[in-house]
C-alpha positions in Angstrom: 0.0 0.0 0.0 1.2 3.5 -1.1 1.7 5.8 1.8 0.0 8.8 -0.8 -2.0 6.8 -3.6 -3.3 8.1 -7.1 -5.4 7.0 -9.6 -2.3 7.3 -11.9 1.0 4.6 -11.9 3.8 6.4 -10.4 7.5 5.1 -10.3 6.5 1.6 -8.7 5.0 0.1 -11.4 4.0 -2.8 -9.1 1.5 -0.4 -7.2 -2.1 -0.4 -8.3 -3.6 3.0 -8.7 -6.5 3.6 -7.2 -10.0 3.3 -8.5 -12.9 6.1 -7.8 -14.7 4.2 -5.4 -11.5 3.0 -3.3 -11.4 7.0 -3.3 -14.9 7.8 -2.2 -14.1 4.8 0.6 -11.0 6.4 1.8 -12.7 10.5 2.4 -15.3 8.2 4.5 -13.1 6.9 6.5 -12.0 8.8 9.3 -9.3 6.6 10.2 -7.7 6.6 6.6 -8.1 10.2 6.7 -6.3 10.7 10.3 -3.5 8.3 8.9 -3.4 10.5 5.5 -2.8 13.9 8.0 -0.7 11.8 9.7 1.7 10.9 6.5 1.6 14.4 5.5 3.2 15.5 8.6 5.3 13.0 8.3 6.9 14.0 5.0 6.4 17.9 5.8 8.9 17.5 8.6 11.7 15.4 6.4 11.3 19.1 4.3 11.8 20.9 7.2 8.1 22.0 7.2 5.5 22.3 10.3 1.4 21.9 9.9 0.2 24.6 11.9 -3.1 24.4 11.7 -5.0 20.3 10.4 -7.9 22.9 10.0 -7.1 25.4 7.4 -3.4 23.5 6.4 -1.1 26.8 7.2 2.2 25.6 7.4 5.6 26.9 8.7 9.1 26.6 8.8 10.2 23.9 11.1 13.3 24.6 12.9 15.6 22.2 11.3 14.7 23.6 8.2 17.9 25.3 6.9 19.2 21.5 6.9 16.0 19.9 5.2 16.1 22.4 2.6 19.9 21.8 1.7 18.6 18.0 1.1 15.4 19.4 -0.7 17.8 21.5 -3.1 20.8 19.0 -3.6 18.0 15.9 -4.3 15.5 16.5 -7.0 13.8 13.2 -6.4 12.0 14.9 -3.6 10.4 16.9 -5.9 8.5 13.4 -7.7 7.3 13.2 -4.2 6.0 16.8 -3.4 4.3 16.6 -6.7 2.7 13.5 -5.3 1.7 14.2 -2.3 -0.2 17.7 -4.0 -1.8 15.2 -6.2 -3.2 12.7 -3.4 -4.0 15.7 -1.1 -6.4 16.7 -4.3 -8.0 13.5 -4.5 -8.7 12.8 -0.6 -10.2 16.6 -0.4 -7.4 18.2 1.4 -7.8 21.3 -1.6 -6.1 23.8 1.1 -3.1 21.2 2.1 -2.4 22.0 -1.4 -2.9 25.2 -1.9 -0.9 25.9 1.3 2.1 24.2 0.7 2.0 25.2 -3.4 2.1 28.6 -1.9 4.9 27.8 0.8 7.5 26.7 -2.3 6.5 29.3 -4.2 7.6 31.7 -1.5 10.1 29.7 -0.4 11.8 29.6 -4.0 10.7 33.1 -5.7 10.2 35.3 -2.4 12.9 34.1 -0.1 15.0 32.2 -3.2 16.1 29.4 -0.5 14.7 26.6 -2.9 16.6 27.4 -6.2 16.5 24.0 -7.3 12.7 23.3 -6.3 11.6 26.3 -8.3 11.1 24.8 -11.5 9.1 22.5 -10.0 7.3 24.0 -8.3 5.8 26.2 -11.5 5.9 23.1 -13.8 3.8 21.1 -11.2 3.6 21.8 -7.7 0.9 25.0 -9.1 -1.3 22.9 -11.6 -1.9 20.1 -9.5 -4.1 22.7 -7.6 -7.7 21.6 -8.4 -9.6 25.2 -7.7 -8.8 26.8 -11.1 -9.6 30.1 -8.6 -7.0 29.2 -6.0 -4.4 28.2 -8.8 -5.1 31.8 -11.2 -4.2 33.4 -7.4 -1.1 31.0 -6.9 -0.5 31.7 -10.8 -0.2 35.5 -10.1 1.4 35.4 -6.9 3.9 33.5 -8.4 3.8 35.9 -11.2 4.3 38.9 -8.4 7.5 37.7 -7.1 9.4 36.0 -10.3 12.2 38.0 -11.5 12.3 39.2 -14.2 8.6 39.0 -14.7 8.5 39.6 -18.4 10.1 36.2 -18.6 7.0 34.8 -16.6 5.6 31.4 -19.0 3.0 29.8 -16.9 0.4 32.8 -17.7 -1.2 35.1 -20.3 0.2 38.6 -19.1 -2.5 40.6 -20.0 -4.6 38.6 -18.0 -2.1 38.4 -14.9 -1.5 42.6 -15.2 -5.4 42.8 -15.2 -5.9 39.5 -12.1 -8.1 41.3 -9.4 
């Protein structure tokens, strides 16, 4: 069992994906659910990342992050796995875990720039794996906001982004 399954195959080719109703039995269950939140704590504090909040899914440095992040910038694998994790957080509901920590590597690689080497990812992937086409136009010009130099911004139309709001 996958500790963050999809509907898709991912690098194990041995793993089933899931179906739509193994889905629609996993949101029912509380205790799948718990263990999902669980996971994702899990893996948010091998990034050097805290949950602050299970409600709303605001999230935080954790104080070992300066390490985690060295790890998270010299091994791109990780970034499979973030994309992953956004993914599975879409299909079991969690829609703000994702937007949340889309939001957290986008500041993280365009506002702060400690991330260099996740920031490619995280505007190939990490953004459109948000499933609220509203939340991801806001990611999509936040992002827009803080990339330098903006007129070398691809992931949006820029009349539309100049005009957002």
């Amino acid at each position: 069992f996958r500790l963050f399954p999809l509907r898709e195959h991912g690098m194990n080719w041995r793993a089933r994906p899931l179906t739509c109703q193994e889905i629609q039995a996993f949101r029912k269950s509380k205790e799948v659910m718990d263990r999902l939140v669980r996971a994702y704590k899990l893996m948010l504090g091998f990034y050097g990342i805290n949950l602050i909040n299970e409600e709303t899914g605001e999230l935080e440095r954790a104080e070992n992050w300066r390490e985690r992040f060295e790890n998270l910038n010299r091994f791109s694998h990780n970034n499979l796995r973030i994309t992953r994790i956004l993914k599975c957080l879409g299909e079991m509901g969690y829609e703000d875990y994702q937007v949340h920590l889309v939001k957290f590597f986008l500041t993280e690689t365009l506002v702060e720039e400690t991330l260099p080497n996740v920031k490619r990812s995280a505007l190939d992937y990490f953004l459109f794996t948000v499933r609220s086409k509203e939340k991801r136009r806001e990611l999509i010009h936040y992002a827009w906001q803080h990339f330098k130099p903006q007129s070398s911004f691809v992931w949006g139309p820029r009349d539309k982004l100049q005009k957002y709001r």
